[in-house]
C-alpha positions in Angstrom: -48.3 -29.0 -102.6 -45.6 -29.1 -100.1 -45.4 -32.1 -97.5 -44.9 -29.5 -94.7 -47.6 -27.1 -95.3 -50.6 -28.8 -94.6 -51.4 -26.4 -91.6 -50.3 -23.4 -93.9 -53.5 -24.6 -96.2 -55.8 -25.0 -93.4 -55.0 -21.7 -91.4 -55.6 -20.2 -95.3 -59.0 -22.0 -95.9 -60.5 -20.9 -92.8 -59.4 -17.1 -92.9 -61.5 -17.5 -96.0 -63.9 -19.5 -95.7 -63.0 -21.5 -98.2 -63.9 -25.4 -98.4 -61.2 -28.0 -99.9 -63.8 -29.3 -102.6 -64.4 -25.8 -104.0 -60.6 -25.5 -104.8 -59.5 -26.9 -108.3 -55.1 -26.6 -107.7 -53.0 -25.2 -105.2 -49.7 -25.2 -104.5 -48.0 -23.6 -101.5 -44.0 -23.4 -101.8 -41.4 -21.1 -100.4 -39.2 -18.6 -102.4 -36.8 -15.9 -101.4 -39.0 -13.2 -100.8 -41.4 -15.5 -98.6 -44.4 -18.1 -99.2 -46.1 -17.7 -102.7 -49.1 -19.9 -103.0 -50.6 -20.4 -106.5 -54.1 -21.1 -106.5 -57.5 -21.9 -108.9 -60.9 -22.5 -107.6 -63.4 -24.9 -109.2 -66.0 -23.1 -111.6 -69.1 -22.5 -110.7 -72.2 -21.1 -112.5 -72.4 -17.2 -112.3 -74.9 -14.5 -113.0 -74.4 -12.3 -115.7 -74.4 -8.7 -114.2 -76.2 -6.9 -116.8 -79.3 -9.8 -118.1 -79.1 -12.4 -115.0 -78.5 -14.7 -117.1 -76.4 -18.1 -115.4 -73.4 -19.5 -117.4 -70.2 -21.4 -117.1 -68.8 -20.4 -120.6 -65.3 -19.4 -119.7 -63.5 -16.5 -122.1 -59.8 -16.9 -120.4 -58.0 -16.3 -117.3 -56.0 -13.5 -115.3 -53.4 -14.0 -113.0 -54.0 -12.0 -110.1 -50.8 -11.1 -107.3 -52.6 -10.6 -103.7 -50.6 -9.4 -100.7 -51.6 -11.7 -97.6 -50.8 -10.9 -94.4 -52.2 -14.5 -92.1 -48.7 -16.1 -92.3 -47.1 -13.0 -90.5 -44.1 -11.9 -90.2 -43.5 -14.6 -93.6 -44.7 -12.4 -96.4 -47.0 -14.1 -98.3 -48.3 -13.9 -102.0 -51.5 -15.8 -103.7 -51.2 -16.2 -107.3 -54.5 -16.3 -107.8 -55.6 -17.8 -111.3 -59.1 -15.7 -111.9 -61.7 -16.8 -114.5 -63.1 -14.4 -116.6 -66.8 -15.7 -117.4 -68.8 -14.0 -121.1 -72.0 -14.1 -121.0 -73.9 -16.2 -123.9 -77.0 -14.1 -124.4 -75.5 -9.9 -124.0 -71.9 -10.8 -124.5 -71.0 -9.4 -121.3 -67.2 -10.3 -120.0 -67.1 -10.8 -115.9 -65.1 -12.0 -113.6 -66.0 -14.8 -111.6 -66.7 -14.3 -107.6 -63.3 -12.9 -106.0 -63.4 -14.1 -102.2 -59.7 -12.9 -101.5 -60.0 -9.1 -102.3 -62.0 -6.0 -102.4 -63.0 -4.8 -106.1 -59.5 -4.9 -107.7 -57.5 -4.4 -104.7 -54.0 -6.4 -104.8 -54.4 -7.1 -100.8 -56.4 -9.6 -99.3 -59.1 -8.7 -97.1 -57.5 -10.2 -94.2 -54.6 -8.0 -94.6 -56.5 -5.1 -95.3 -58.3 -6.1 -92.1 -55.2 -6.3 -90.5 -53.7 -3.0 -91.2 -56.9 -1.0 -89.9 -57.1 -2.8 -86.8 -53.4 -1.8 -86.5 -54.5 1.5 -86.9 -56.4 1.6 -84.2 -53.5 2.1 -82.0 -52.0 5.9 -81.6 -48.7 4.4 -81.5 -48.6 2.4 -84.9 -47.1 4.6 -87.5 -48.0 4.1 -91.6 -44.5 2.5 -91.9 -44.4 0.3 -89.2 -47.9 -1.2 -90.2 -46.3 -1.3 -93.8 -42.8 -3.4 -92.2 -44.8 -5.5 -90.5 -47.3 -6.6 -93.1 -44.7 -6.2 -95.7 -46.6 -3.8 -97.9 -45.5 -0.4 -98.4 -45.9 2.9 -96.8 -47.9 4.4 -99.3 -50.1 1.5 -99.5 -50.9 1.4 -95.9 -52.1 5.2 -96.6 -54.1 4.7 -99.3 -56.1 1.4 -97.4 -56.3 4.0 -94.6 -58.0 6.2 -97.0 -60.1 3.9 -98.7 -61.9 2.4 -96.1 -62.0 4.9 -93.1 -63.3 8.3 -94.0 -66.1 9.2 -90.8 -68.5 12.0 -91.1 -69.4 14.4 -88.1 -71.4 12.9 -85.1 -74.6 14.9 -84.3 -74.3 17.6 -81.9 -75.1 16.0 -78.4 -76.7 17.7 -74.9 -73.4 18.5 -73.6 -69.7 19.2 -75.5 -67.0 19.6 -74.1 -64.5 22.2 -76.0 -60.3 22.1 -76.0 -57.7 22.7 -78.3 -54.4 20.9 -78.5 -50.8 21.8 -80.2 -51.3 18.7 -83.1 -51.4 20.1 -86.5 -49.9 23.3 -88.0 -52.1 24.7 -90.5 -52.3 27.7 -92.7 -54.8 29.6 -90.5 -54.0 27.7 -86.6 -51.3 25.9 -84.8 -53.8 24.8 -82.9 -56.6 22.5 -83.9 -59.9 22.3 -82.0 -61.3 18.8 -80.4 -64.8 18.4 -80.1 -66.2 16.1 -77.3 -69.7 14.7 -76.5 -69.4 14.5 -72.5 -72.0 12.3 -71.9 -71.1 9.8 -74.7 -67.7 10.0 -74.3 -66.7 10.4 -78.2 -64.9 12.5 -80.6 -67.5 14.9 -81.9 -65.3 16.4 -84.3 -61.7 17.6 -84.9 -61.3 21.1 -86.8 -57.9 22.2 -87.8 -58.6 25.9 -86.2 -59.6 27.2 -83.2 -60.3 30.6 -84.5 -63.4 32.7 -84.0 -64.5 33.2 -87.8 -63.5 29.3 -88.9 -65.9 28.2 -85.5 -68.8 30.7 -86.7 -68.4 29.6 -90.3 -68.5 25.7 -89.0 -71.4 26.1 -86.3 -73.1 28.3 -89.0 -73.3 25.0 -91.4 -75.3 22.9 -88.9 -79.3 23.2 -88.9 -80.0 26.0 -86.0 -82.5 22.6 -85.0 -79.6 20.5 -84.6 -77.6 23.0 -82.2 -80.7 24.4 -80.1 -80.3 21.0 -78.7 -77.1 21.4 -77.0 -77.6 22.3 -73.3 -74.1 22.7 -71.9 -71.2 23.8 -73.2 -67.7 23.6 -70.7 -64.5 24.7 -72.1 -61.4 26.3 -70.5 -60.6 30.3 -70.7 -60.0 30.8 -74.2 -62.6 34.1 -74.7 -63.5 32.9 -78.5 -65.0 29.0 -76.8 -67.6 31.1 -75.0 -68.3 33.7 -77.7 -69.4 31.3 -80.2 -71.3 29.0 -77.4 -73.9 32.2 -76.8 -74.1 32.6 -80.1 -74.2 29.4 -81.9 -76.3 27.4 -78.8 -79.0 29.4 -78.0 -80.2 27.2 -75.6 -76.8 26.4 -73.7 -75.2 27.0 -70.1 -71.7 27.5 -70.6 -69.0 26.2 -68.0 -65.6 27.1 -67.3 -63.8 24.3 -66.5 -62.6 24.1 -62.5 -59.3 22.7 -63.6 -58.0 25.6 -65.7 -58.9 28.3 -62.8 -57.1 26.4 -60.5 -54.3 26.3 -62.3 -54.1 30.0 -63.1 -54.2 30.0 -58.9 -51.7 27.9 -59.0 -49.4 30.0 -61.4 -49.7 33.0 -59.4 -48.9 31.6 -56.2 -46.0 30.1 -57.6 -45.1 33.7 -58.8 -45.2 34.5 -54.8 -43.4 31.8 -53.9 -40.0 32.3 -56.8 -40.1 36.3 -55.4 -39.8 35.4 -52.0 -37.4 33.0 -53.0 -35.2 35.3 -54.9 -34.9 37.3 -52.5 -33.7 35.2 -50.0 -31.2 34.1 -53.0 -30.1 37.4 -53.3 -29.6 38.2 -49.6 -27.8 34.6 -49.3 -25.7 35.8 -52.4 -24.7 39.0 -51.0 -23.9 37.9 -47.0 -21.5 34.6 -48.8 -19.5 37.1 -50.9 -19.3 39.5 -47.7 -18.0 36.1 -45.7 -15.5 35.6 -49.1 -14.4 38.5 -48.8 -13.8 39.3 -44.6 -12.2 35.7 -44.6 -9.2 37.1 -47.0 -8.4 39.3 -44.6 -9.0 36.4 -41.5 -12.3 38.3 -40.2 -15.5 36.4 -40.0 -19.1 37.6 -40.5 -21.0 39.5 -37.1 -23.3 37.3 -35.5 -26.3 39.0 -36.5 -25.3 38.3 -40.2 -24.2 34.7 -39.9 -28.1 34.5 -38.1 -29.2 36.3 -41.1 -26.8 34.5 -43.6 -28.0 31.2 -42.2 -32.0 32.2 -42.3 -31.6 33.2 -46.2 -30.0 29.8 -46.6 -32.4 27.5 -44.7 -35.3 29.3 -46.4 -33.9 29.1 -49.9 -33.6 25.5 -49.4 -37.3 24.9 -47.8 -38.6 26.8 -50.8 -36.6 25.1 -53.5 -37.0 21.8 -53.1 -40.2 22.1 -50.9 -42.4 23.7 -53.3 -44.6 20.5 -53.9 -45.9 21.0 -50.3 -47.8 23.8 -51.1 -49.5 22.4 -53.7 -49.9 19.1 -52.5 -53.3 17.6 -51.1 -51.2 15.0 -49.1 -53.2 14.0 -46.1 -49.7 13.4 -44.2 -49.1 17.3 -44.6 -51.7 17.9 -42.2 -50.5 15.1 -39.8 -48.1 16.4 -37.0 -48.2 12.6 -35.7 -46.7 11.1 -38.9 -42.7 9.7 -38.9 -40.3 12.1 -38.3 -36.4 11.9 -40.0 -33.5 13.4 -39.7 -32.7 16.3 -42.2 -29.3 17.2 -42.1 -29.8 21.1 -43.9 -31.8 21.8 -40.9 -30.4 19.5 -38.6 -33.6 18.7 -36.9 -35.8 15.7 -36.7 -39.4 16.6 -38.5 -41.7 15.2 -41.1 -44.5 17.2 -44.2 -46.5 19.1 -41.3 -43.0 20.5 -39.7 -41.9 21.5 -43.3 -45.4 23.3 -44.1 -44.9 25.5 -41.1 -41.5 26.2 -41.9 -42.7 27.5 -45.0 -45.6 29.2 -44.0 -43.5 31.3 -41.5 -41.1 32.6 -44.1 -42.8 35.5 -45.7 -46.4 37.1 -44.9 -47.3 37.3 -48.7 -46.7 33.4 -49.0 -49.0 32.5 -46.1 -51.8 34.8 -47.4 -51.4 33.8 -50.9 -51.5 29.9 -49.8 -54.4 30.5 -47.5 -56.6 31.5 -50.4 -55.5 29.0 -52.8 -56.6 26.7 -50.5 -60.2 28.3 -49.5 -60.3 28.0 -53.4 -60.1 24.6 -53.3 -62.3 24.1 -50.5 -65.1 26.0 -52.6 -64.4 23.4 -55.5 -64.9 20.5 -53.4 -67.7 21.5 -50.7 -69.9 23.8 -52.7 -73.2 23.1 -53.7 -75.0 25.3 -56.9 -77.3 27.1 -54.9 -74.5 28.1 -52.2 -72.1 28.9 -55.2 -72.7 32.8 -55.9 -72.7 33.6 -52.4 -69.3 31.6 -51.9 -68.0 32.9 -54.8 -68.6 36.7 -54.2 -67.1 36.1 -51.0 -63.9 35.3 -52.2 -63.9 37.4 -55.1 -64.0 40.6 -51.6 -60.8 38.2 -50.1 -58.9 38.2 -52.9 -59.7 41.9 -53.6 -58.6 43.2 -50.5 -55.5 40.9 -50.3 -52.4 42.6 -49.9 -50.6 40.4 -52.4 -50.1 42.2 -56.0 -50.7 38.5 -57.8 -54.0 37.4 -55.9 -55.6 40.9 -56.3 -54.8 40.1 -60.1 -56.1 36.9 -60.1 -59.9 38.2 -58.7 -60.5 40.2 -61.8 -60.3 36.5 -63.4 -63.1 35.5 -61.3 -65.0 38.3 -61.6 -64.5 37.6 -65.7 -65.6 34.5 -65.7 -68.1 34.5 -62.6 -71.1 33.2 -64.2 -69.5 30.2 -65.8 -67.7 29.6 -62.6 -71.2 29.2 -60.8 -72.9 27.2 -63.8 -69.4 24.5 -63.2 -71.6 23.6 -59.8 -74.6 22.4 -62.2 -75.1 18.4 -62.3 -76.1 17.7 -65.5 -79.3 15.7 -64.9 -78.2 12.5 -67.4 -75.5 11.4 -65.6 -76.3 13.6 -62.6 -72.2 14.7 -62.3 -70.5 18.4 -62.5 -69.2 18.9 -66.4 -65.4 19.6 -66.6 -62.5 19.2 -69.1 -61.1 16.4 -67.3 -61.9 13.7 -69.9 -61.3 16.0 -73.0 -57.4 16.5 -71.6 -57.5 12.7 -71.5 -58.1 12.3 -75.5 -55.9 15.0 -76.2 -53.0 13.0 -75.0 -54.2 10.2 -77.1 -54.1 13.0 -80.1 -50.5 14.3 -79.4 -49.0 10.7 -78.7 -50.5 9.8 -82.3 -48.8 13.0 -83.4 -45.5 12.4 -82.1 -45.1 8.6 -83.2 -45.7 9.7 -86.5 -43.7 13.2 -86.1 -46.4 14.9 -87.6 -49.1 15.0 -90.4 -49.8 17.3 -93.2 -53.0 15.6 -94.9 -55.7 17.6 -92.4 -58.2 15.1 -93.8 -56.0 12.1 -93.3 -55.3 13.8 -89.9 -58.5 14.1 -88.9 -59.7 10.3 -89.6 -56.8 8.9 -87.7 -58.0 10.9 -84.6 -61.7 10.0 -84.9 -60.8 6.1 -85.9 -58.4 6.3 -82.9 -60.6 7.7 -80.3 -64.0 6.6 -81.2 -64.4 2.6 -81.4 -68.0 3.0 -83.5 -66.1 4.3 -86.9 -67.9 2.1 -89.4 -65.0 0.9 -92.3 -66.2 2.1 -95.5 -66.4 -1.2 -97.9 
């Protein structure tokens, strides 16, 4: 053994758990391809494993090549010299107790260790787990493989629905993520989000096992609540708050890019006019430079003010907050002077903003039992609006009105409202494991990544 590798030997007894007095040779040297350490243990009496019976008797030996991966980034190989034992009574050949491997596996437990615990991470690919351990690729799959393969956990009081662009499959470029709310965990992860693959799944599950789901909150895909009424008898199903208020969202920004297209037009038309006058040394009237110049400033206020009316910025509603100098509209002002600049530019604007933000109110103030009332109430504003968009957007609520009212509920575990907040939150998790890897096409390999990732209870499979 080398003089310099004395801590090399103990770092490799106590990964494992080996004792100096149980080892018959070793020898640790260096080659070019990294640290090779050749090694036979001392015999010891064994079991036969088909009559019990102990022996010693020694038939020959094996040479067995294990990948290690303690002595990272130095690859490192044990040539380990393995007895095989024959049994005196039946004639049974054995091999004697392996403590480096599983079964006939040419890794070492530690690395194997090693390379799932990598795997944990959305961001660690199959080859750079295989670079750094200095395995390959297809190895790193096949450990993956081996050892994690988790079943469905059982359906829980309250899931939480959501699909996510992840894997392109024959049926769905979507697949479906399944999430116990209360729990926090990856349910399961199908590879369609299709009415007749959802029946068929649901179908497959005792009607026992999903009569216990309570609640059921997913966002406005039609088929989610279709198969909740019809696989969960006894659920409430919830739309989540989120996804309305971004459809609101969406159409007041529709308001907002018509008003400002037309002020881009009218600013369009009165420059060329100016172009044009100035060729022949004439300048625009004054009531068109006023005009030219109210097109332009309101252009400007709607283009690169937009966030305002959308933002829940205290400061917006603050006319005693810092005001500086802004050189387009040469005028000292701060967020509150802007939002009144912009609610002055068009009536639609002002009505369409007004609502979205009585919409949020309702989110944020509203109690269950006020909730249909509130909600009706609205549902008459935004009927009799006089902006196309928002008159659009009430047959939404009136669509998904129920669902709407049952988002007030507190779900008596954990006594909080049920949304898609924490769903979204995983999905990110799914698509940043999709992208570092730049895509999968093994569904089933697919699949146990994303539970493995997301749920920290996936029991490895020995």
């Amino acid at each position: 053994m080398a003089v310099d590798s004395s801590l090399q030997l103990r770092d490799f007894l106590t990964v494992f758990g080996l004792d100096r007095a149980n080892i018959k040779k070793i020898n640790i040297y260096h080659e070019k391809d990294g640290l090779i350490i050749d090694l036979e243990l001392n015999v010891h009496e064994h079991s036969c494993p088909v009559c019990n019976t102990v022996t010693t008797k020694i038939k020959g030996y094996h040479l067995k090549k294990i990948k290690h991966s303690v002595l990272n980034p130095v690859p490192c190989t044990i040539n380990y010299r393995a007895r095989r034992f024959i049994c005196p009574v039946c004639g049974k050949t054995f091999y004697e107790h392996d403590p480096f491997t599983f079964g006939r596996s040419k890794l070492s437990v530690e690395t194997v260790y090693n390379v799932l615990q990598e795997l944990k991470r959305p961001e660690a690919t199959f080859q750079y787990v295989a670079d750094k351990y200095h395995i390959s690729p297809s190895t790193v799959s096949n450990v993956f493989d081996n050892h994690i393969s988790p079943a469905r956990r059982p359906l829980p009081e309250c899931i939480s629905f959501d699909e996510t662009y992840a894997f392109k499959s024959s049926d769905s470029d979507y697949i479906c993520v399944l999430l116990d709310y209360i729990d926090k965990k990856i349910i399961d992860v199908l590879p369609s989000r299709r009415k007749r693959y959802l029946i068929d799944y649901f179908y497959n599950i005792p009607l026992e096992e999903r009569n216990k789901v309570k609640f059921v909150s997913f966002d406005m895909w039609h088929t989610y609540r279709m198969v909740s009424k019809v696989m969960f008898p006894n659920c409430v199903c919830i739309v989540d708050k989120f996804h309305i208020l971004q459809e609101l969202s969406r159409r007041v920004t529709r308001v907002r890019i018509d008003v400002m297209n037309i002020n881009k037009k009218s600013k369009d038309q009165l420059e060329e006019k100016r172009k044009l006058l100035k060729q022949n040394h004439q300048d625009l009237s004054p009531d068109d430079s006023d005009k030219l110049k109210k097109a332009q400033i309101n252009y400007y206020l709607l283009k690169k003010f937009d966030f305002i009316l959308f933002s829940n910025n205290p400061k917006i509603a603050d006319p005693n907050q810092e005001k500086k100098f802004n050189h387009v509209l040469n005028r000292y002002c701060n967020l509150y002077d802007i939002y009144d600049l912009l609610m002055n530019i068009d009536e639609q604007l002002k009505e369409a903003v007004k609502i979205k933000y009585l919409i949020h109110l309702f989110y944020k103030r509203t109690e269950y039992a006020e909730a249909k009332k509130e909600l009706e109430d609205i549902i008459i504003k935004c009927r009799t609006s006089k902006v196309r968009t928002i008159q659009e957007f009430s047959n939404t609520l009136v669509e998904w009105k129920q669902e709407i009212i049952n988002s007030f509920i507190k779900i008596p575990a954990i006594q909080k409202k049920m949304n898609n907040a924490l769903i979204e939150n995983r999905n990110k998790t799914i698509k940043l494991l999709k992208h570092s890897s730049n895509g999968y096409t093994n569904w089933k390999r697919f699949r146990a990544r994303v539970l493995y990732t997301l749920n920290d209870d996936i029991s490895i499979k020995i």
